[in-house]
C-alpha positions in Angstrom: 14.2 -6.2 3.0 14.3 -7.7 6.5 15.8 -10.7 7.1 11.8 -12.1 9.3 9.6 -10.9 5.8 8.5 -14.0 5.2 6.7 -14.3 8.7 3.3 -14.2 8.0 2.2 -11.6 10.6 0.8 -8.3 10.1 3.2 -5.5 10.1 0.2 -3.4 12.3 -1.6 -3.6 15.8 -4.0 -1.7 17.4 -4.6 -2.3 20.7 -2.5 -5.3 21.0 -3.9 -6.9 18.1 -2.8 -7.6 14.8 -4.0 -5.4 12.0 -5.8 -7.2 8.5 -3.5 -7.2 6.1 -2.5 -8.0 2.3 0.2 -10.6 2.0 2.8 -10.0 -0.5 2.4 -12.1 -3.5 5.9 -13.0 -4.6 5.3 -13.9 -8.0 8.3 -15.1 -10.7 8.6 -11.6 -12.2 9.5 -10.3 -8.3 11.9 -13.0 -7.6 13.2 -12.3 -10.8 14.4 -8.3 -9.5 15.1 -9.4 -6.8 17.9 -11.5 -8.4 18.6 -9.0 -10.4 19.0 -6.2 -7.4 21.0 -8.3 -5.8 23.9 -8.5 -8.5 23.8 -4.8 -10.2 23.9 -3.6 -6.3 21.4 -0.9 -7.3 17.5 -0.5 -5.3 15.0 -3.4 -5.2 11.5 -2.3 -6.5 8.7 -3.5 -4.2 6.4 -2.1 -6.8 5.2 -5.2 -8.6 5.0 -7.3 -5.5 2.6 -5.3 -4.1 0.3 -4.8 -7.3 0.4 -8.4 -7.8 -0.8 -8.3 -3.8 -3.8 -6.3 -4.8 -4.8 -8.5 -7.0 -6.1 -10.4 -3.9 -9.9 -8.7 -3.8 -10.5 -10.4 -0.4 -7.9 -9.4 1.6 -8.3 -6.2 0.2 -11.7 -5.9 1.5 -10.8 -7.0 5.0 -7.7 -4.8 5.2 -9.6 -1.7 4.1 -8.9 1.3 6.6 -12.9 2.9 6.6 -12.5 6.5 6.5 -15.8 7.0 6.8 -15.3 6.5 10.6 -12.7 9.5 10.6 -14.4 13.0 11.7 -12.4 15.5 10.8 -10.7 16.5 7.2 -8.2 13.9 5.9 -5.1 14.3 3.9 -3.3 12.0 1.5 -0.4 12.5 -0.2 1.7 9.7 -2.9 3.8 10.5 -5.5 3.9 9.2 -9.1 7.1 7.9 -9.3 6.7 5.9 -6.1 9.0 2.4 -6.7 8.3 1.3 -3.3 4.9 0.5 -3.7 1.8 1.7 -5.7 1.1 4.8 -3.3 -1.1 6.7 -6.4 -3.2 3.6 -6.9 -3.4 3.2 -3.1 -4.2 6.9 -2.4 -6.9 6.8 -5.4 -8.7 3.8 -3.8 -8.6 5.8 -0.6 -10.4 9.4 -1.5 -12.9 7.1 -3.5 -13.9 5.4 -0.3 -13.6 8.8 1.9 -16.7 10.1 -0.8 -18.8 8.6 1.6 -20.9 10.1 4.8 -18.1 12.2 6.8 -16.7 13.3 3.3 -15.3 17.1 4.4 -15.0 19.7 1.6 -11.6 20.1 3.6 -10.3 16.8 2.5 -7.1 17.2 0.5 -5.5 14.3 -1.9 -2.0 15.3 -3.5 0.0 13.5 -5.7 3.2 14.8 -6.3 5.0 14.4 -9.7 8.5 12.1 -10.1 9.2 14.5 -13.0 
């Protein structure tokens, strides 16, 4: 994790300007593996951090990319086994919002298996 994470800034721009996005939520049980990553040496799960984030309905409102304003097919692609951060969840709450009015039968949402 970098050193400046705790800046509360968002990690995106467009145009110049900052990006909405969900603050991490660093709850006990995160502090906890961090700890715990820290003395076994082995890799730090962001993976509860960043549920725990979600929790967070209005920011997750505001920091919704709309797909519906993309023309053209879209492709998303997580895996199942992802300990970085929630990208099933995240790609599920992504191809329910694309259902919407530029929807393309050429969409394509894969999820690859950890397995």
């Amino acid at each position: 994790i970098a050193n400046d994470y705790h800046v509360i800034k968002s990690p995106w721009s467009f145009d110049g300007k900052d990006v909405p996005y969900i603050r991490f939520m660093e709850t006990p049980l995160f502090i906890l593996q961090m700890i715990i990553t820290e003395i076994s040496g082995g890799p730090l799960s962001l993976n509860s951090m960043f549920t725990d984030s979600l929790k967070n309905r209005t920011a997750m409102d505001r920091a919704k990319i709309d797909l519906d304003k993309i023309n053209g097919p879209v492709m998303i692609i997580s895996g199942d086994d992802d300990e970085f951060w929630p990208s099933e969840q995240l790609s599920q709450i992504a191809s329910k919002a694309r259902k919407g009015n530029n929807y393309s039968s050429h969409d394509q949402y894969m999820v690859y298996s950890g397995n």
